[in-house]
N, C-alpha and C positions, 0 to 999 in steps of 0.2 A: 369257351375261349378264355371265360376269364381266371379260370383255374391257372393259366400258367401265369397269372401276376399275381399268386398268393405270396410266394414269397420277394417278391417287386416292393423297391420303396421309391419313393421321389426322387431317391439320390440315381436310379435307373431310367428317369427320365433324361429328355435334353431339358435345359443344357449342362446339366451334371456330368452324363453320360454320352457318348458317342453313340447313343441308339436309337435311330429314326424309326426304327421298326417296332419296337415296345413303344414307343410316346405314341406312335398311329394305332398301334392296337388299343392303349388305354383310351384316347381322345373318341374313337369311334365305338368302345362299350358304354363311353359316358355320354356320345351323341345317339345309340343305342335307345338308353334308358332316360333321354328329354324325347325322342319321339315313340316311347309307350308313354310317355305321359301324356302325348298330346293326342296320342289317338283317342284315347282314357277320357280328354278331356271335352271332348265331341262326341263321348259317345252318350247317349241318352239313357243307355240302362248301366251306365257308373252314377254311384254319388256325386254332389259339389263335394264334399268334405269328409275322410273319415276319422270322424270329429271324437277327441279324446279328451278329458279334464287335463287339465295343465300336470299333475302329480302323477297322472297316467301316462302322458306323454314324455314326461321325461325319465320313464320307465322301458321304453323302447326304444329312445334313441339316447345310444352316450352322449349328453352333450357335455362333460368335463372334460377337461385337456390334459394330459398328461404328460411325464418326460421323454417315453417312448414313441418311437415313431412307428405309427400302423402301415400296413402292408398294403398294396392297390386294392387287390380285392377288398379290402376293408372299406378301403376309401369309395369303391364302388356299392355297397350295400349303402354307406353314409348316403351318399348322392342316392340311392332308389330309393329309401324311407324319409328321406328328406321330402321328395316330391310325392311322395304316397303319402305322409300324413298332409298336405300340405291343402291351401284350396283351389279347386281346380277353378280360377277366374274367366278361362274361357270355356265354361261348361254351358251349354243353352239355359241350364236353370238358375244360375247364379245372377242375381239381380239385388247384389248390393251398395257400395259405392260407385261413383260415376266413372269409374271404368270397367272393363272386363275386354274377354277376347284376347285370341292367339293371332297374333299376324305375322303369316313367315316370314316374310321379306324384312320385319322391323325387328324380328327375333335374331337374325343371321346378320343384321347390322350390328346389333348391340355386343351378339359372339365376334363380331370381328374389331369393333370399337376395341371391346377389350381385349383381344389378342393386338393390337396394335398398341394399347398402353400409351397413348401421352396423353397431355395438358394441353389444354387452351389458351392459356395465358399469353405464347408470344406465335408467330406466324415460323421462327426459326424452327421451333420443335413438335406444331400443327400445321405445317403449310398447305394441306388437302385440306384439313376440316375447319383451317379458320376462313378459306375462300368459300367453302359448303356453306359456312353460316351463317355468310356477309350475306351470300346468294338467296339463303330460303329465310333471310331475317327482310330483305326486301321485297321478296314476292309476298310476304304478310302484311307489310307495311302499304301495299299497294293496294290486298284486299279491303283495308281499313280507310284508306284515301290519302294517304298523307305521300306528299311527291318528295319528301325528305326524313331524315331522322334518325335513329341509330336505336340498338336493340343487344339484348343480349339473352341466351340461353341459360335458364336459372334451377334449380333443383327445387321444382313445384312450385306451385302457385304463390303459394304464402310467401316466400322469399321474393317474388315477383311485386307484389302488396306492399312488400315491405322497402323494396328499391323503389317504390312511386310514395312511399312516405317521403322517406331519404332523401329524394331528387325535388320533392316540391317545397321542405324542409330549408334545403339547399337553393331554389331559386329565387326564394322569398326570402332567408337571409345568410346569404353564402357565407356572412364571418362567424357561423355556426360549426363550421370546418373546424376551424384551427380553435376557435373559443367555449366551442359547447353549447348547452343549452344554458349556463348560469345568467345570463343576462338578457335572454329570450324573454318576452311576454307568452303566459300560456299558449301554448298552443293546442289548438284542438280540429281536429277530424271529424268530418260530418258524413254518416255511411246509412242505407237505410237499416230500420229494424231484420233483415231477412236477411243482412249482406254477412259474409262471412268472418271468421272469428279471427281469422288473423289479422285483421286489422287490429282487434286489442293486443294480439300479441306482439305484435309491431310495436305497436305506442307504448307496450312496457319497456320494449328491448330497447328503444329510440331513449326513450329519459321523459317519455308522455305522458305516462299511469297510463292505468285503464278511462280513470275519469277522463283521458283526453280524446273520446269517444263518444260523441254525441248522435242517438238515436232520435234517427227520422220515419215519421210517422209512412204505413202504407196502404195502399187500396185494398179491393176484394180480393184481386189474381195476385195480392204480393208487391206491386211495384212501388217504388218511393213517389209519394205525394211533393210536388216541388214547392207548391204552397206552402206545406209546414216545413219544407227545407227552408225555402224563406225566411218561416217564422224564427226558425233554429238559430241560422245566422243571425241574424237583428239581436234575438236575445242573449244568445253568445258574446256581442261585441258589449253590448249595454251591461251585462256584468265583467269587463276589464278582460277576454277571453279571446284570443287573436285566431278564426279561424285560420287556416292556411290551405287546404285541399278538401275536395268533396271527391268521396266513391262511390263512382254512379255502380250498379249491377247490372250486366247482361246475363240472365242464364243463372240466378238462385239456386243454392245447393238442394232445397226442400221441394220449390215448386216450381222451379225454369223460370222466373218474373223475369222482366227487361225494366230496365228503368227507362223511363223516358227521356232519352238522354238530348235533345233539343232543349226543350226547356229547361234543362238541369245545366246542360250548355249557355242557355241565355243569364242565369243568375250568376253562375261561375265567372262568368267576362262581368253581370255587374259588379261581381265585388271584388274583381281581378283575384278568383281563389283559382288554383292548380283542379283541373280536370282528371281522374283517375277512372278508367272501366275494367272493374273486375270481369271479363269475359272467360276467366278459364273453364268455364262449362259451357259458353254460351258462343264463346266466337266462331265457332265452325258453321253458326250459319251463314257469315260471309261468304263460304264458300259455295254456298247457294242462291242464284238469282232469285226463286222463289220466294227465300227464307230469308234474303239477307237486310229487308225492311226493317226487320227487330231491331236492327241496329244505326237505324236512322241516325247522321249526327256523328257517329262515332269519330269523324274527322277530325271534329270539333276537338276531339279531347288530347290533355297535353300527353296521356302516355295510357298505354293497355296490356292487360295483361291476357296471354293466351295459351290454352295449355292443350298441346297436341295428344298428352296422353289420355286424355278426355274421349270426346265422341271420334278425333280423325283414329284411335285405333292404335297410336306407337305403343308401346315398352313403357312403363314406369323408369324414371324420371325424365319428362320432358316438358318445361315450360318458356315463354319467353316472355319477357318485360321489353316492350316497344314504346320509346317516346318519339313524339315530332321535332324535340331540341336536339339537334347532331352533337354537341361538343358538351353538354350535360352532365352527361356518366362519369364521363373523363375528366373535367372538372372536378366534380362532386366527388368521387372516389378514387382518384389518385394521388399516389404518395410517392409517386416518380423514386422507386426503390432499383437504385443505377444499377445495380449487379443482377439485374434480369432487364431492363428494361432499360437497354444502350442506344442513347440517340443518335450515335457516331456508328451505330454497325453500317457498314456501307455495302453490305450486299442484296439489302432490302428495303424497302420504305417500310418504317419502323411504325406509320399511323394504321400500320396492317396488326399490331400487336392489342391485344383485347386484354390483358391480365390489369392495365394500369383503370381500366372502366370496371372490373368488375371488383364484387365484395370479396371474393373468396379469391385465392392465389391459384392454388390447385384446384381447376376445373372438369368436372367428368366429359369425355367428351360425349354430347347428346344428340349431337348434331347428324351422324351417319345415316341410324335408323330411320330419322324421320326424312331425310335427305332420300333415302332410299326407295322408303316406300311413296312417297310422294312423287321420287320419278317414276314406279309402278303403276301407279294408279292414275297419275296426270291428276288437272283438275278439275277435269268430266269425274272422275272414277271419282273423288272425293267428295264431287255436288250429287252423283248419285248414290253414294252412301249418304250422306245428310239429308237426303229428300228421303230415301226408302226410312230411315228412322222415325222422320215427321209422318209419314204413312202409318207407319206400326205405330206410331203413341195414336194417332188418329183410330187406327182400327179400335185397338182396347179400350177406347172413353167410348164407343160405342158400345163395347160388351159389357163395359162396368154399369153403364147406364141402362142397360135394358134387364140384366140380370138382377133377378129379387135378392136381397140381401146385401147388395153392395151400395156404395151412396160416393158421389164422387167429390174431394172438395172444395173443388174450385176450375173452372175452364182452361184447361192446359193451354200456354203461350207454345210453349218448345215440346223436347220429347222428354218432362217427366210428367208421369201420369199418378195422381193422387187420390186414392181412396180410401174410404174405412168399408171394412167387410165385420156386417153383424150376423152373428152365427146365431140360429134358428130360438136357442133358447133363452134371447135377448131381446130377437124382433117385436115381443108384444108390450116391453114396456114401453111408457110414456117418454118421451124426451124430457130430461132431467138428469140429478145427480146421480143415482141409482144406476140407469142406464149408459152413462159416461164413464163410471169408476168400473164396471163389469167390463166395458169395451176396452178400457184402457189394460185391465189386466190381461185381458185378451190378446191385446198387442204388443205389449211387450213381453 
């Protein structure tokens, strides 16, 4: 079929062209060739990757651009080598960063997202997905505790981290809006040693430094010691150093730790600092009665960060930033920019519009897919995804543990499971340097 769009260019699509019948034929070779990738991508005897050196790869696929316009056919081999070199994420073997997996229902959200093409910014040009977002920004907020507060839908985590600098920045001293930091006392960030990096990247892009990053000390399994948060504070303030927010962790990139967020909660109210839980790998155990202990407290905190594209399974990019302050956002990041944002439109109530709370203008919309599958699944279907994971991390600390050769290191809190595996011709030395540097070459 696709022979006869060799000589087809874009200009023979709609809406160039008056031809529904070629735009259907090209749209279904190119939905086609995403479902051989996903069969591809389930099946057990394909590769994860067919993995090419960078000099290599750009020996198979054109990627310069040129003045000519290439033909469909053309553009349909781009699209098959694009996804054949590519990694298949939801392969059963790929087990590398904290996502992976194909979920239909959130794949056909995201193809329909962008075939509907708008912004978030105001309710006149999103009026389905900014009421979608309102709706599954408070059924989050409910899993968390809080009977109030406002949220928004951010492109990943980090940016989420980096709106709960922003916002605690801002409630400690708001004339930092209009004035800056020049007349600020340092500020500084108190996050554990295992919490994530974007919080320095925040405090470089805030006007922080890195220095404005104070590592807190932590236990066996990873989690922040409140003690030496304590201590942190104290000595922070007694060298002229104004904390402002602590980042507790739910859910460590390395090891799943949970911070203990009660107690991290009781120091935070004594020294009236801004509460922040990095949860975006870790909050989906609220969606679990079983599981959702880990996050004892989380009420407590003034704002969290949660990221659906995580263990619930959506599409790459989906996170959200939830605080318990309603009028916050809006506050803190609006710049009441009147030629978007008309407080006189009278066909709508205008406190429906989200562009004057958020950082960015143009917002992708993120909201569908996970809208979607979430009405698929209910949230039975999402507590027993989260449980069957806690199962599987449980099974394999059992294998790793009984199996010779492997040494586990540390008791899994959630589902990542951490091991070193020493290969046969290593097992007989001594614990030592010898034995660490052979392992490490090993590993990486």
């Amino acid at each position: 079929m696709a022979e006869t769009l060799k000589d087809a260019k874009y200009t023979d699509l709609l809406p160039y062209a008056s031809s529904p019948d070629k735009t259907a034929q090209f749209v279904k070779e190119v939905c086609h060739i995403m479902l051989q990738f996903i069969e591809h991508s389930f099946d057990l005897g394909t590769k994860v990757v067919e993995f090419l050196q960078p000099e290599e790869l750009a020996k198979r696929i054109e990627f310069g651009l040129k003045d000519e316009a290439d033909d469909l056919q053309q553009i349909l081999t781009y699209c098959r080598d694009t996804l054949h070199y590519s990694v298949k994420t939801g392969h059963p073997y790929f087990f590398n960063q904290l996502f992976a997996g194909i979920d239909i229902i959130s794949l056909m959200g995201d193809c329909l997202a962008s075939a509907a093409n708008t912004s978030m910014y105001t309710y006149e040009v999103g009026p389905v997905f900014v009421l979608m977002e309102n709706s599954v920004l408070k059924q989050m907020m409910n899993f968390i505790g809080y009977t109030s507060g406002d949220g928004i839908l951010a492109p990943g985590g980090s940016l989420s981290n980096i709106y709960a600098l922003s916002a605690a920045r801002f409630k400690m001293f708001p004339e930092s809006k209009k004035q800056g930091i020049r007349h600020l006392p340092p500020l500084v960030c108190l996050t554990s040693q295992e919490g994530h990096y974007s919080l320095k990247k925040g405090a470089a892009l805030l006007g922080l430094g890195t220095d404005g990053i104070i590592s807190v000390e932590t236990d066996e399994l990873g989690r922040m010691i409140p003690s030496d948060l304590r201590a942190k504070i104290e000595d922070a303030k007694s060298r002229g150093l104004c904390p402002f927010i602590v980042n507790a962790t739910s859910g460590t990139t390395v090891r799943g730790a949970f911070d203990p967020l009660n107690a991290i909660a009781d120091i935070c109210h004594e020294f009236n600092l801004w509460l922040h839980i990095d949860a975006a790998w870790g909050g989906a155990c609220l969606l679990s009665k079983k599981h959702k202990h880990l996050m004892t407290g989380c009420e407590r905190a003034d704002s969290v960060t949660w990221n659906p594209h995580k263990l619930m399974g959506v599409p790459l990019q989906c996170s959200a930033f939830i605080t318990k302050h309603s009028e916050l956002l809006k506050e803190c990041n609006s710049t009441h920019a009147t030629y978007l944002f008309q407080k006189d439109k009278q066909q709508y109530d205008v406190s429906y519009d989200t562009g004057d709370k958020a950082i960015q203008c143009g917002r992708h919309n993120d909201i569908l897919k996970l809208w979607l599958t979430w009405k698929a699944q209910g949230n039975n279907g999402y507590e027993q995804r989260v449980d069957k994971a806690f199962d599987n991390a449980r099974y394999l600390t059992e294998q790793v543990v009984k199996r010779e050769g492997f040494e586990l290191v540390s008791q899994p809190q959630y589902v990542n499971v951490c091991f070193w595996y020493y290969p046969s011709s290593i097992r007989h030395l001594a614990e030592g340097t010898e034995k660490t540097e052979k392992l490490h070459k090993v590993s990486h």
